[in-house]
C-alpha positions as CSV (number, residue, x, y, z in Angstrom):
1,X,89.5,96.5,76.4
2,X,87.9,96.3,79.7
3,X,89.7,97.4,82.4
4,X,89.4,95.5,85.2
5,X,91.1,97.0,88.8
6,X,94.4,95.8,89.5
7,X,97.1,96.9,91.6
8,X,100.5,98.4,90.0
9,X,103.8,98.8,91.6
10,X,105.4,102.0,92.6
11,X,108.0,104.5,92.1
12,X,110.9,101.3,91.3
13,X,114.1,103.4,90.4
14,X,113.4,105.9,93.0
15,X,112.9,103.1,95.8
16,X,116.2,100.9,94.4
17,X,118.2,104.2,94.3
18,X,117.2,105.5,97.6
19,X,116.2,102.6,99.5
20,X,118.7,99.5,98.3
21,X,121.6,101.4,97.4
22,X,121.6,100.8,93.4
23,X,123.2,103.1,91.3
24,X,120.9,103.9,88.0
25,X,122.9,105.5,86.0
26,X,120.3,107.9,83.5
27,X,117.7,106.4,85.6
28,X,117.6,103.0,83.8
29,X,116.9,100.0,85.9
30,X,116.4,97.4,82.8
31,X,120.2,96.7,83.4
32,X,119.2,94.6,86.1
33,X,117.6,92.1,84.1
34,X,121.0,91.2,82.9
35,X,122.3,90.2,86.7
36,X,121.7,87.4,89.1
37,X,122.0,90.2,92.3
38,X,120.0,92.6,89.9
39,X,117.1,89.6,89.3
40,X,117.0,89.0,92.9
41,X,116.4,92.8,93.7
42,X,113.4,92.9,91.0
43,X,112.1,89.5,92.2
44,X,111.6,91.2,96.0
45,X,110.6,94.3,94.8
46,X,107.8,92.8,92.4
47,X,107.1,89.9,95.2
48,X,105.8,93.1,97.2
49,X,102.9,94.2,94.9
50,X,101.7,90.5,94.1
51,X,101.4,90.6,97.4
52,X,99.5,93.6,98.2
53,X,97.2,92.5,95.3
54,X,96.7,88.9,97.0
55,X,95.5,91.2,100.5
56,X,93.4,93.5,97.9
57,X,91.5,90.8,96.0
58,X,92.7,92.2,92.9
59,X,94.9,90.7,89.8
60,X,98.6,92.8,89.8
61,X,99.6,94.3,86.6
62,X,103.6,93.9,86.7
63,X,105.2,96.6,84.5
64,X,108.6,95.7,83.2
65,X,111.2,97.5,84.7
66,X,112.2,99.3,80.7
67,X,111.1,102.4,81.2
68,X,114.4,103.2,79.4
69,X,115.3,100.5,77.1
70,X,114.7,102.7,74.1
71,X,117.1,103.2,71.3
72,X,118.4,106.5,72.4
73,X,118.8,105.6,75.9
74,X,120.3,101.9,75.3
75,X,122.7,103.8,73.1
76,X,123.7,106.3,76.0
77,X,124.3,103.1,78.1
78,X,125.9,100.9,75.9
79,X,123.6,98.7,74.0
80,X,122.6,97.4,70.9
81,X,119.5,97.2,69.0
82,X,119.7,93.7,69.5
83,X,120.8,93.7,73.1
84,X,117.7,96.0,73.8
85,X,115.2,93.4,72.4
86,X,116.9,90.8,74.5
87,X,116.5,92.6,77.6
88,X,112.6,93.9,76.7
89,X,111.9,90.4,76.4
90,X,113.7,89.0,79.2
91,X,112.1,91.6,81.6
92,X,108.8,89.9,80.5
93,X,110.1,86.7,81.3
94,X,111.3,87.6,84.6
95,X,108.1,88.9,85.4
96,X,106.3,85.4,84.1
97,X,108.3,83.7,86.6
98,X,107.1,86.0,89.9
99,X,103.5,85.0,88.7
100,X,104.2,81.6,88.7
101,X,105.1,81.8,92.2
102,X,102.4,83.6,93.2
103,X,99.3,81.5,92.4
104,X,96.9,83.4,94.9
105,X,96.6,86.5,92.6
106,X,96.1,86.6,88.8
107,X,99.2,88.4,87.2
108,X,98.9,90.5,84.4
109,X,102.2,91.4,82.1
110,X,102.5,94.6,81.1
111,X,105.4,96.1,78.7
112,X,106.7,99.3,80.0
113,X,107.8,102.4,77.2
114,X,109.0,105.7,78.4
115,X,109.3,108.8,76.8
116,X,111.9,109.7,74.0
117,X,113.3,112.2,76.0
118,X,113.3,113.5,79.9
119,X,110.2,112.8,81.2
120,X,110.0,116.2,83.1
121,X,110.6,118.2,80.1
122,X,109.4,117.8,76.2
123,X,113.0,118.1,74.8
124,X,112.4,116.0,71.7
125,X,108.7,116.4,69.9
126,X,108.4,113.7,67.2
127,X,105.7,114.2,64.4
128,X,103.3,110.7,65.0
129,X,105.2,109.2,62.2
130,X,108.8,109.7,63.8
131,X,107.1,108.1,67.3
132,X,106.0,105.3,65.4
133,X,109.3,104.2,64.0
134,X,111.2,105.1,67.1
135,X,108.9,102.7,69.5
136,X,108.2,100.5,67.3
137,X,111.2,98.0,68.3
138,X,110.3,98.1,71.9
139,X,106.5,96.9,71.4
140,X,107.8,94.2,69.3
141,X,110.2,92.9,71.8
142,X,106.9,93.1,73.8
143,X,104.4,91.3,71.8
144,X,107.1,88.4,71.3
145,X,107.1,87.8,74.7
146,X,103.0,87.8,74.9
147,X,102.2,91.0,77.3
148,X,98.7,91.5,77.8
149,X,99.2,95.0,77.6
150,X,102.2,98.1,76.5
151,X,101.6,100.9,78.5
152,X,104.1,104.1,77.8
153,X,104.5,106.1,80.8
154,X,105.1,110.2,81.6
155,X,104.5,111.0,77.9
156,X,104.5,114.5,77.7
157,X,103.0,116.2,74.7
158,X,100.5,114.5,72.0
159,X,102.2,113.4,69.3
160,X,104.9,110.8,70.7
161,X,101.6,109.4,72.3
162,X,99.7,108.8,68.8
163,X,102.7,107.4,67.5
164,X,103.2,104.9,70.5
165,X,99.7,104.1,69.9
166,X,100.0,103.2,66.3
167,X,103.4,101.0,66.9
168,X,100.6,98.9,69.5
169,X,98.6,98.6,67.0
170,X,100.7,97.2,64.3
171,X,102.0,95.2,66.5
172,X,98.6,93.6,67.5
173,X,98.8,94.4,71.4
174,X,96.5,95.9,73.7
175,X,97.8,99.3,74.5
176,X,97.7,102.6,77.3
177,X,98.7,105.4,77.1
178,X,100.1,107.6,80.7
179,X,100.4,111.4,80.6
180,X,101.9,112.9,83.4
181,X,101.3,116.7,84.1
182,X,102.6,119.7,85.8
183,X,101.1,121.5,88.9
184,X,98.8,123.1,87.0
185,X,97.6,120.0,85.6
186,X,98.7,120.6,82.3
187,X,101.0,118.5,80.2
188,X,105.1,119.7,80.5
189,X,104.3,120.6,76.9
190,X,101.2,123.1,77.7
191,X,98.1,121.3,76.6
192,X,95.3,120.5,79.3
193,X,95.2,117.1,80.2
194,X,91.5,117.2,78.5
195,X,93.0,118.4,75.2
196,X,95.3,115.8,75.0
197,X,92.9,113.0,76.0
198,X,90.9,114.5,73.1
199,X,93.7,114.9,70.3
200,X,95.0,111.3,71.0
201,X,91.6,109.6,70.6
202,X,91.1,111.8,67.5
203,X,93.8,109.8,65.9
204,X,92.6,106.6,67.2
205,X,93.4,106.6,70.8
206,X,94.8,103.7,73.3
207,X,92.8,101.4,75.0
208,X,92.4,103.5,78.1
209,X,94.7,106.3,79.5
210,X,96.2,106.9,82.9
211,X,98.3,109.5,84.8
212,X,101.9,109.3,86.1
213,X,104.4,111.1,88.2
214,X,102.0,114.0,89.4
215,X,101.0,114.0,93.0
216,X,96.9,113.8,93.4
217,X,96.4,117.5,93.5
218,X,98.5,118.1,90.7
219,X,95.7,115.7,89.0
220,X,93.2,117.3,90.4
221,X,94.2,120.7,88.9
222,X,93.0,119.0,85.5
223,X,89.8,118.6,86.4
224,X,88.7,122.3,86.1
225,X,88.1,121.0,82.0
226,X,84.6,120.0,81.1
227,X,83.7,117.1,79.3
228,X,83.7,113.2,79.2
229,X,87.6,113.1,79.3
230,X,87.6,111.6,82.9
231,X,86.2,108.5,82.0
232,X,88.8,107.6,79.3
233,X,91.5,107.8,82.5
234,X,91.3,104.3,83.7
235,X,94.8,104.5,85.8
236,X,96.9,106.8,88.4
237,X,100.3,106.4,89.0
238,X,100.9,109.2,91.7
239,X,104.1,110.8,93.1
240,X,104.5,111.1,97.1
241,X,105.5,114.4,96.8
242,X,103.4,117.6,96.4
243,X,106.4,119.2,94.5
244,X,106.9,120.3,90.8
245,X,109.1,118.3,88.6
246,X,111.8,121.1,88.3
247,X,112.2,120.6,92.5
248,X,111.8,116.5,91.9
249,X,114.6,117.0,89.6
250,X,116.8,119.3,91.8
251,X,116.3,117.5,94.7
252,X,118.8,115.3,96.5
253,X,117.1,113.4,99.0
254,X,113.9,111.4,98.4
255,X,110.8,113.3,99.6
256,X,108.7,109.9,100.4
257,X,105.4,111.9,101.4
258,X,102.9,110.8,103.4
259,X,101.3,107.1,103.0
260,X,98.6,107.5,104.3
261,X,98.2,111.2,103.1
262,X,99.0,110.2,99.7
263,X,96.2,107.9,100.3
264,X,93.2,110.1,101.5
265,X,94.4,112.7,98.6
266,X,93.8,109.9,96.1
267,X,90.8,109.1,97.4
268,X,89.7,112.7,96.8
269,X,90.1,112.1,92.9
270,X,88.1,108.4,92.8
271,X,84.6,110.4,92.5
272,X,85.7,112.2,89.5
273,X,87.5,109.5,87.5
274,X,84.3,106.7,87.2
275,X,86.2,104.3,85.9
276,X,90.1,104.3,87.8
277,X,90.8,100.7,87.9
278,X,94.7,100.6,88.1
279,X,96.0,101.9,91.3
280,X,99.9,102.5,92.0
281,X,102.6,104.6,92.6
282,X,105.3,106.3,90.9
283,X,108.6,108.3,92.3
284,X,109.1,108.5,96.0
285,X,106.5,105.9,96.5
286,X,106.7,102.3,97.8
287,X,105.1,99.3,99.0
288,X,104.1,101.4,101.4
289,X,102.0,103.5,99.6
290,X,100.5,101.4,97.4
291,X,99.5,99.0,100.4
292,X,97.8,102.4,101.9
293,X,95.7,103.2,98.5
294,X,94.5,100.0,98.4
295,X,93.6,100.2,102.1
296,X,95.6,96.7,103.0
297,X,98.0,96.3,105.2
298,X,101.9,96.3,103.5
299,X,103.0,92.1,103.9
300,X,106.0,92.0,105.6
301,X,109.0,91.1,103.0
302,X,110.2,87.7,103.0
């Protein structure tokens, strides 16, 4: 599919955790789909991108906020197979309704996955068959509700991402694919970002690819591997911090960066990905951020 720039939100649980308060428990903020205070909080939050889009000249891709409405999380939390379909497709409807209110930017509706397991570490490496069947229910809830795209974010090792990949497919969606990677630019389960890139598109491959949760120089450790991998990265999602996910994850205060550093580091990766279309943030990042990527100035929240 043609990718087509767009802005994309930021770093959602870390800003509703740190800067309104919520409590997430296992870092899960599709729960809020099921609340009128929690509808109200997503509305805002998403308000803020559509806007930054509208002051960009860009469509927004809104990303449901289901990063962990998977089986195995919904199970830790209390829900259902069927309560988890509800919710996947509700998010998408939630989302529906923001576009509709913002008529001076096109809105794109994308179906967020996350991993399996932590999305720091590679605790649970599915074969591609195993990924299949274990995303497969989420996608679904997602094509039902008519995303134009299912993206699965801060996957970690190869074979969860084929998998995700063929559960798109089945399904008939549109479909991306977001490693994230360690200082050294490599994937939490060792292979170069290039290797990955490669072994995925080997067995098929997404639509387009995009990394998540790495700061810009973490990225930009990557690119010592030749070859055409770069143009297959159509997205970055980038963290505010320069630190490694084993600080992140020890860390008890939000390390928000730099805006405007974030920014100019960014724009030191744009030459070597030609095609980088979808711009956002990920954790410690905000409105903020995004607004200073883009190179627009943040709309004050109504």
């Amino acid at each position: 599919m043609p990718v087509r720039p767009a802005v994309t939100d930021g770093g959602l649980e870390t800003d509703l955790i740190f800067h309104s308060g919520v409590d997430l428990p296992y870092f899960a903020a599709f729960p809020l789909v099921e609340t009128d205070e929690g509808r109200v909080l997503l509305e805002r939050y998403f308000a803020g991108y559509a806007a930054i889009a509208a002051r960009a000249g860009v469509p927004v891709l809104l990303e449901t906020p289901t990063w962990r409405a998977s089986s195995d999380w919904g199970e830790k939390l209390g829900y259902s197979p069927a309560a988890l379909a509800r919710l996947n497709e509700s998010s998408v409807e939630l989302l529906a309704g923001i576009g509709e209110r913002h008529a001076d930017t096109e809105v794109r509706l994308g179906g967020t996955v996350g991993p399996r397991g932590d999305g720091y570490r590679p605790e649970h490496l599915m074969t591609a068959d195993e990924a299949t069947a274990y995303h497969r229910p989420q996608v679904d809830a997602f094509a039902r509700a008519g995303v134009d795209v299912v993206t699965a974010l801060t996957l970690t090792d190869t074979g969860e991402a084929i998998g995700f990949v063929r559960a798109a497919r089945e399904a008939g969606v549109p479909v991306a694919v977001s490693f994230t990677v360690e200082t050294d630019g490599r994937l939490p389960a060792g292979d170069t970002l290039a290797h990955a890139i490669g072994v995925v598109d080997d067995a098929g491959g997404p639509d387009y690819y995009l990394v998540n949760c790495a700061h810009p120089t973490h990225v930009g450790a990557a690119l010592t591997e030749p070859g055409g991998w770069q143009e297959r990265v159509a997205g970055l999602r980038c963290n505010a911090s320069t630190s490694s996910h084993a600080e992140l994850d020890e860390a008890e205060e939000l390390d928000e960066g730099d805006p405007r550093q974030l920014a100019a580091d960014l724009d030191q990766l744009r030459p070597a990905f030609p095609n980088l279309a979808i711009v956002g943030g990920c954790c410690g990042t905000d409105a903020r951020h995004v607004a200073s990527m883009w190179q627009v100035e943040q709309p004050v929240p109504a």
